[in-house]
Each structure stands twice: as C-alpha cells, then as structure tokens.
C-alpha positions in Angstrom: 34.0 -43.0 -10.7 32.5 -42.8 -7.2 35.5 -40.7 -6.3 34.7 -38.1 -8.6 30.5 -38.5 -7.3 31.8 -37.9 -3.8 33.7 -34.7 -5.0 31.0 -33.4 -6.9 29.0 -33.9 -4.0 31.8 -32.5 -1.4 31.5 -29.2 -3.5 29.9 -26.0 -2.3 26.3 -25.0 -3.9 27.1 -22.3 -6.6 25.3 -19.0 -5.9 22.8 -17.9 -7.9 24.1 -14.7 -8.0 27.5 -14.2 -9.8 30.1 -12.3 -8.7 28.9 -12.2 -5.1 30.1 -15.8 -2.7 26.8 -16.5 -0.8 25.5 -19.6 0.4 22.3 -18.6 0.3 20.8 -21.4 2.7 23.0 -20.1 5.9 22.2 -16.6 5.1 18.3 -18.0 5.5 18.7 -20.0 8.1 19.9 -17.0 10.0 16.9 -15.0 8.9 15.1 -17.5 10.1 16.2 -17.7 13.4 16.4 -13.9 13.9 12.4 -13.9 12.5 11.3 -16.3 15.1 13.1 -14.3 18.4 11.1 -10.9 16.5 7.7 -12.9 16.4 7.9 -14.6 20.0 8.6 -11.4 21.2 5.6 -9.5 20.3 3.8 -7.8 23.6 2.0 -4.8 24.6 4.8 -2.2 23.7 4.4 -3.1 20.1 0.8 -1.4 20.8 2.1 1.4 22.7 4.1 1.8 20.2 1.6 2.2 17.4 -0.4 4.1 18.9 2.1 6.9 19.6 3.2 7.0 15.7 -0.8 7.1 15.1 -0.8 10.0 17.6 2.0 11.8 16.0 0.3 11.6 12.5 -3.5 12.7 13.5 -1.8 15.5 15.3 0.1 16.9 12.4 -3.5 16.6 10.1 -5.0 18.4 13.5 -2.7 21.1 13.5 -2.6 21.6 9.7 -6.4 22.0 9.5 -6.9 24.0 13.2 -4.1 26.7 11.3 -5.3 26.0 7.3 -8.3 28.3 7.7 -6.1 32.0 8.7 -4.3 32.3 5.2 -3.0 30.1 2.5 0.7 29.0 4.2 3.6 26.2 4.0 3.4 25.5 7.4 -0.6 24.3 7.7 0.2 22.5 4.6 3.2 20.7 5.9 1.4 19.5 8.7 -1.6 18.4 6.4 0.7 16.4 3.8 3.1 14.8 6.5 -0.2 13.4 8.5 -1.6 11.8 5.4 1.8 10.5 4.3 1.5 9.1 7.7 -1.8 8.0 7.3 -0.2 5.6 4.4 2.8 5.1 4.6 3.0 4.2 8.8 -0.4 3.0 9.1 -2.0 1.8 6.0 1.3 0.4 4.7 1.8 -1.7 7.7 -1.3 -2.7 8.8 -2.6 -3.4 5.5 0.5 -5.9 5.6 -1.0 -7.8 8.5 1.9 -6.5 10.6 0.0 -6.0 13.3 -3.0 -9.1 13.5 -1.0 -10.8 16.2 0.0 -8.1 18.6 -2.0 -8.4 21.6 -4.4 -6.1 22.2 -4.9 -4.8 19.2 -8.2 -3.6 18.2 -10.4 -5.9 14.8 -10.2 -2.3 13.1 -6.8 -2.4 13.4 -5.9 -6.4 11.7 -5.0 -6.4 8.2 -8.4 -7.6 6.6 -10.4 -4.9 8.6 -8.7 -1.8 8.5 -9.7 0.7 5.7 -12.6 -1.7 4.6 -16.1 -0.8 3.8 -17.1 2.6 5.0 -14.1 2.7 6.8 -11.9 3.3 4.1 -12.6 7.1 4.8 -12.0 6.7 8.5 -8.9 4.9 8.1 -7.3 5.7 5.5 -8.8 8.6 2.9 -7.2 8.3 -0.1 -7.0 8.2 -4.0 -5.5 4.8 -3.6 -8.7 2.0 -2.9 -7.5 -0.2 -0.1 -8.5 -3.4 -1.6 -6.4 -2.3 -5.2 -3.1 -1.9 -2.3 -3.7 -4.8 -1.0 -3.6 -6.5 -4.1 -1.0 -4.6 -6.1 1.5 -3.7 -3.4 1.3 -6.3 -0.7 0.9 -9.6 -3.3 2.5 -8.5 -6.9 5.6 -5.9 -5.2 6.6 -8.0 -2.8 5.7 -11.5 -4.3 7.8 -10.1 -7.4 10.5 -7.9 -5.8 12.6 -6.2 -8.7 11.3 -9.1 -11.3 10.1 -7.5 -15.0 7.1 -8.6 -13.5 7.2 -6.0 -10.4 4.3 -3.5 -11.5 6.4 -0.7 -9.5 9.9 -1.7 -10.7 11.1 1.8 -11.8 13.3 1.7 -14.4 10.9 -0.7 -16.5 8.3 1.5 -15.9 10.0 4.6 -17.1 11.2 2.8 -20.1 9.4 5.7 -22.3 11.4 8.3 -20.7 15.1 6.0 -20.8 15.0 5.7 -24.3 13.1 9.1 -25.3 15.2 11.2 -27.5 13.7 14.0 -26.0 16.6 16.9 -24.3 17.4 16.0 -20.5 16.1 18.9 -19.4 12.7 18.0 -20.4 13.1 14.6 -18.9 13.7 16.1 -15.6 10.9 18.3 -16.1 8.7 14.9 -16.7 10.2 13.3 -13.4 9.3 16.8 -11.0 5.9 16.7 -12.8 5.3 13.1 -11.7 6.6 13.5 -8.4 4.5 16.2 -7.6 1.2 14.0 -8.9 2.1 10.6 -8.7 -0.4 9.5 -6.2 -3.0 10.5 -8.7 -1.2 10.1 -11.9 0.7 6.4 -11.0 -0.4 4.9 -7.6 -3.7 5.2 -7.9 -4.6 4.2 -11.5 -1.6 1.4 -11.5 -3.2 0.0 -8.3 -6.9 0.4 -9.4 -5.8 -1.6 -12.8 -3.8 -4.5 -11.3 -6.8 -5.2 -9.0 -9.3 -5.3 -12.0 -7.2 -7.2 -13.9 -7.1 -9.7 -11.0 -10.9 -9.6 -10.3 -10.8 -10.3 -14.3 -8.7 -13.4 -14.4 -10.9 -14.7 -11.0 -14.2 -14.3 -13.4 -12.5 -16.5 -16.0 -12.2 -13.5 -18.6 -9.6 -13.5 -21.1 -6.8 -10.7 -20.0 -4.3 -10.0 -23.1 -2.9 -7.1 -20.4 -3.9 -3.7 -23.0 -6.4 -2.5 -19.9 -3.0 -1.6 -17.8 -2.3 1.0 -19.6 -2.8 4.3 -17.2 -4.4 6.3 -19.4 -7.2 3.6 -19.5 -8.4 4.2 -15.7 -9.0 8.4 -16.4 -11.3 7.6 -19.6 -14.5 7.8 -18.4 -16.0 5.4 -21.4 -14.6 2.9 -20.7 -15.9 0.0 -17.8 -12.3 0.3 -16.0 -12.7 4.6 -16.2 -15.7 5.0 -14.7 -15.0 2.5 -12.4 -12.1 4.3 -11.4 -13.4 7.9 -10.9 -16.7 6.4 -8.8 -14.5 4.4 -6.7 -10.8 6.8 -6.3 -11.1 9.8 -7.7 -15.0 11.4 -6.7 -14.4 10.1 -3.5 -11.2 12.2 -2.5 -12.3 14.8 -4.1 -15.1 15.1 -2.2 -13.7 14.8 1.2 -10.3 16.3 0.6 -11.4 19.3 -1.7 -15.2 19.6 -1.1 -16.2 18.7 2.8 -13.3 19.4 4.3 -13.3 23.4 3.4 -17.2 23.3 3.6 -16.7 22.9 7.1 -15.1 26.1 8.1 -18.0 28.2 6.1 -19.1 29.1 9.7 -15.8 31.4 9.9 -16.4 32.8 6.6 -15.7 32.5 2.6 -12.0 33.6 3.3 -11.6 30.9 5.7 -13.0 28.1 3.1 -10.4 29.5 -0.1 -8.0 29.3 2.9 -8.4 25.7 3.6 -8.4 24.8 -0.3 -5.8 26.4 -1.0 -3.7 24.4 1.7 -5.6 21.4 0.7 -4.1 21.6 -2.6 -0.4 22.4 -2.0 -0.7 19.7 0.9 -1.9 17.7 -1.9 1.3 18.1 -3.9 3.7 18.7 -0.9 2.5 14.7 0.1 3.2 13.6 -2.8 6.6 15.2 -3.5 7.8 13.8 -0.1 6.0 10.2 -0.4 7.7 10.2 -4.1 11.2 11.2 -2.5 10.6 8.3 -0.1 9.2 5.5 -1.4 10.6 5.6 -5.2 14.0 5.0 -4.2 13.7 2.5 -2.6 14.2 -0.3 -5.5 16.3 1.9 -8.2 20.1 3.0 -8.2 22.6 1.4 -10.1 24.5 0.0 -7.4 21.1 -1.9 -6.7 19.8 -5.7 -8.3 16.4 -6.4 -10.9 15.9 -9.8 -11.8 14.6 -11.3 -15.4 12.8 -14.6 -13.9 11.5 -16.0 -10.5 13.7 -17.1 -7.8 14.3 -20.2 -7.5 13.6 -20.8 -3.6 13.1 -19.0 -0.6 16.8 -18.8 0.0 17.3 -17.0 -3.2 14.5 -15.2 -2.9 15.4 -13.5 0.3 19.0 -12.4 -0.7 17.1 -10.7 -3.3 14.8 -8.8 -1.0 18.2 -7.4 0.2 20.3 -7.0 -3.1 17.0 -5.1 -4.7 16.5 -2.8 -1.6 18.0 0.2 0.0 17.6 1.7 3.4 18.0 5.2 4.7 19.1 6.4 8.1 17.7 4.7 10.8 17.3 4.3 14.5 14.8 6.7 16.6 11.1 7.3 16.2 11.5 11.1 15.0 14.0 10.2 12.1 11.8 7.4 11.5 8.9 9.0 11.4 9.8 11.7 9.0 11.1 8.9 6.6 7.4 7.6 6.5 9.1 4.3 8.1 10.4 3.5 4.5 13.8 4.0 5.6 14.0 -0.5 6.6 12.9 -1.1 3.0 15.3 -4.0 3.3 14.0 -5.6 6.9 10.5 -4.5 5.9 11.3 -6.6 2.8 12.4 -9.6 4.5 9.4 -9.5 6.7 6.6 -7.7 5.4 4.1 -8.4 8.4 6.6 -7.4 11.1 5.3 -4.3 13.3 7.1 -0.8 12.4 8.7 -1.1 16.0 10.2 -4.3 15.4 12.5 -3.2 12.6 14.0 -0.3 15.0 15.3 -3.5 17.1 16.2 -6.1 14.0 17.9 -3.3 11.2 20.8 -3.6 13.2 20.9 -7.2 13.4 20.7 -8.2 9.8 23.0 -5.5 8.8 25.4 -7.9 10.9 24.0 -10.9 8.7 24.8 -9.8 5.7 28.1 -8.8 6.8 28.8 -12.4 7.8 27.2 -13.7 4.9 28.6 -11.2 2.3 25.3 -10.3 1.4 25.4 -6.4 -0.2 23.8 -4.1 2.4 23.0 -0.6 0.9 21.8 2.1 3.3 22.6 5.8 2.3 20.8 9.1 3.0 17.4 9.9 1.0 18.5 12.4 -1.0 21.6 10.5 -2.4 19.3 8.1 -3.1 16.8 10.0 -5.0 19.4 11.3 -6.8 20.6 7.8 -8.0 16.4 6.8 -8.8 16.4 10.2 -11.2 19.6 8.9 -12.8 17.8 5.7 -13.5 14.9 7.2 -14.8 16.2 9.9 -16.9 18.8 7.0 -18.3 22.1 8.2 -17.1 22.4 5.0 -14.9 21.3 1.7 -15.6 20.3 -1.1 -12.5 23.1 -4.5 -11.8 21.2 -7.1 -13.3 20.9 -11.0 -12.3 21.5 -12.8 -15.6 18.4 -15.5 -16.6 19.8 -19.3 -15.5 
C-alpha cells in the first residue's frame, strides 16, 4: 500500500491541457524569472523610447491635417487614421495598462490612472471608446478572461449570429467588411460603454439579469444606458473629430473645411479597417485555444495567454509601429503592464520558452491571420477547444 502512495506520488502532474506534454509549473517558473530580469531592468531608455513612438504618431495626425485641407485624398487620410490608431493602440493601450507607472521619469499624465482622465480624455486620447469603459472592459474582463465564454471580445462567441446564419456566404462576408470598416463605433465602443455600466450596476447593488449588453441598447436614445452613451462617446467625437476640427481651417475657405471632412471621414473608416485587421486576430484561428471555465492557477493560466494568442512579425520599431504594437499579443498577454519597448527584447526569449517547454507558439503574418479570424467568423473554421475538467 505505501508502495503504490509513493508511485502515485513519484508521478508527473497531468496537464491540463490534452494532447499537448506541459508541466505547466516549470513553464511558469521560467516566466517568472524572465519577468523579474524585464522589470529590474527598467531605466530612462524605456522613456526615450516612448516618447519617440508618441513622436511618430502626433506626426502622422500633423501631417494628415497640415495636407487634409488642399483636396479630399488617401494620403492625408492615411496619415490621419495611422496617428489615431496610434493614439490607441501604442499609447492608450499601454499606458492605460499601467505599463509605464514605474519607468522613471515618466510624467503623472502619463501613469495608468491619470492618462486620458477628466478633461484629458480629449488631450490624450480622443475617441469613441470612454477611457474609464477600456479600462474596465479590456484591461480587467479580456485579459482576466482570456479566450473564456466569458471573454466579452472572444470572437467567435460573439459572431455566433453570423456562424450559424443560413444566410449565402457572400453576404456574410459582406457583414464582416461592414463591421470592419465601423467597428469602433458599431462594437468597441458600445461593448465597452456597456460592460462598464453593467459594472458600475452591480457596485450600486442593482440586480443585473445581463439583457442591457445587448449593442443595440447603447444607440437607443430612451433608454438610461442610450443616452448615456451618445452624451458620454458618441457627441463627444463627433464634435471634435467632425465639427471643430474642419471649423478650424474656415480661415482658408469653405473648400478647405469639405476638404478636411471629407478626410476626417475616410480616416475614420481607414482606422478602423486597419485597427480591425490588427487587433481582431489576435485571439481567433483554428489552430488557436478558447476555454469553457476558469483556469485553475496561474500556471494554467499563463499557458493559456500563449495557446489563445497569436503574434505577427516582429522585431524593429517601424514594423512595429505599423502593426499598432499588437504584433506581441502573446508577451503583451503574459505581461500586460510591461512597456512596448520591453517586448522588442523579451518576444525572442519566450519564443525559446515555449520551445523548451512545448508550449504552442503561433506567430504568422497579419494577413494570414485575418484570413483565419474571417474563416472563424463566417463559420468555415471552428477554434481547438480546452474540454471543461
């Protein structure tokens, strides 16, 4: 009898994940080890560093508007949608993540609590997403929930409706172009907006029975949650983006202000066609993990951070830049408050660790990979799934 104890105890721990040999507690314990070297090593470059990627974006919005105002053209617009891609998906994303409150030097405007807050929202970061709704969707519910049911941006849960519509695929592609040309509007910023109320709901005591998260519900203005919504994200932009912004070149003439709309609005959908072909990806394919419950420790959890993410080509600030810095969704996933300049150093790192460790590593070009998310929306494709222990 105490034979057969000691062998059960001499046995390696099974891994939560079938199919794949993993022992989940070395593959953290290496994490952890490679986390601690990243956040010792934090110094002034990390602030040089952000500053030039903040340089690069306000020029590109500088350009786009100093050019916006001669004739309606791709190139102002361009500029215009790749500085406020920027403007989210470099700056708000990671700042808003606390990845930079402990770099030295950096400015109170600049921690993850202060930027974009208050009046500074339209300073920082101008948007139809509300900071505060990012900050609780994105930053707590995505990455607390990575690929779980429960992930409010898990893709192919959300575009259930469209999987199992009967409707000809042609017409389903049709509805995945129309969102990705809108989806900041017609997704981010409602989904957002409606997580966070829902929050601020349960934190009042109120009963929640989760029928106010339907999107529709955020652009009906008679409703508490609709007219919430289009005082606090949609007037707003509007205002700035479509209203002030053109106002200001009157002094050059009425030509000059249709100019500037009209750039304003294709900007408008060009920033949202590339943030959708860059961020959507990054948790949909079929050679890519969702989960049916919680994990079940940290260990677990960060294998799945890995198995559920995909990167893109990586490795210098221009490529980098032009991915929106979503091409280290898995390091960025591991370590969500991590400056941008620190996954350049650690991608190549724990693409070695999950070598060792057998841990799947998917990196592929974007377009590949937005190939495989339209496969999964449209239904063609289906995610690997972790069964439910």
């Amino acid at each position: 009898m105490n034979t057969a104890v000691a062998m059960r105890v001499e046995e390696p721990p099974r891994s939560a994940f079938p199919g794949l040999d993993i022992d989940e507690e070395a593959f953290a314990r290496d994490l952890q080890t490679l986390r601690t070297e990243m956040e010792s090593s934090l110094g002034p470059e990390d602030l040089a560093h952000f500053r030039k990627i903040e340089r690069w974006g306000r020029v590109c919005s500088a350009l786009g508007y100093a050019t916006a105002w001669l004739a309606p053209n791709p190139l102002s617009a361009l500029l215009i949608a790749q500085g406020n891609t920027a403007r989210w998906t470099m700056m708000a994303h990671h700042v808003t993540h606390r990845g930079y409150d402990r770099v030295p030097g950096m400015p109170e405007h600049r921690t993850g609590r202060a930027f974009a807050s208050g009046w500074r929202r339209f300073l920082d970061w101008p948007d139809w997403i509300h900071p505060d709704a990012w900050r609780h969707e994105h930053n707590a519910l995505h990455h607390g929930r990575t690929g779980e049911t429960a992930d409010p941006d898990l893709v192919e849960e959300n575009t259930g409706f469209l999987r199992d519509s009967s409707m000809p695929m042609l017409a389903k592609y049709a509805v995945v172009a129309f969102f990705a040309c809108t989806w900041k509007l017609t997704y981010y910023a409602p989904n957002t907006f409606l997580e966070w109320r829902r929050a601020e709901r349960r934190r009042a005591g109120e009963k929640d029975d989760g029928s106010n998260l339907r999107l529709i519900t955020a652009f009906n203005p008679l409703t508490a949650d609709g007219r919430a919504f289009w005082w606090t994200c949609i007037l707003p932009y509007v205002g700035l983006r479509f209203v002030l912004l053109p106002a200001l070149f009157a002094p050059l003439g009425m030509w000059a202000v249709l100019s500037v709309l009209a750039n304003s609005v294709l900007a408008e959908l060009l920033t949202n066609l590339q943030s959708f072909v860059l961020i959507a990806p990054n948790h949909a394919g079929d050679d890519l993990y969702r989960f049916h419950d919680r994990a079940k420790n940290n260990a677990e959890f960060s294998v799945r951070q890995v198995i559920g993410s995909v990167n893109y080509a990586t490795g210098s600030d221009v490529v980098d830049f032009l991915h929106g810095w979503l091409n280290y969704q898995i390091e960025h996933h591991l370590w969500p408050s991590l400056p941008m300049s620190k996954y350049q150093q650690v991608q190549p790192r724990v693409k070695a660790l999950c070598e060792k460790h057998g841990v799947p590593y998917v990196q592929e070009g974007v377009f590949r990979r937005v190939k495989k998310l339209v496969d999964i929306m449209v239904g063609r494709n289906s995610m690997r799934t972790v069964p439910t222990r």
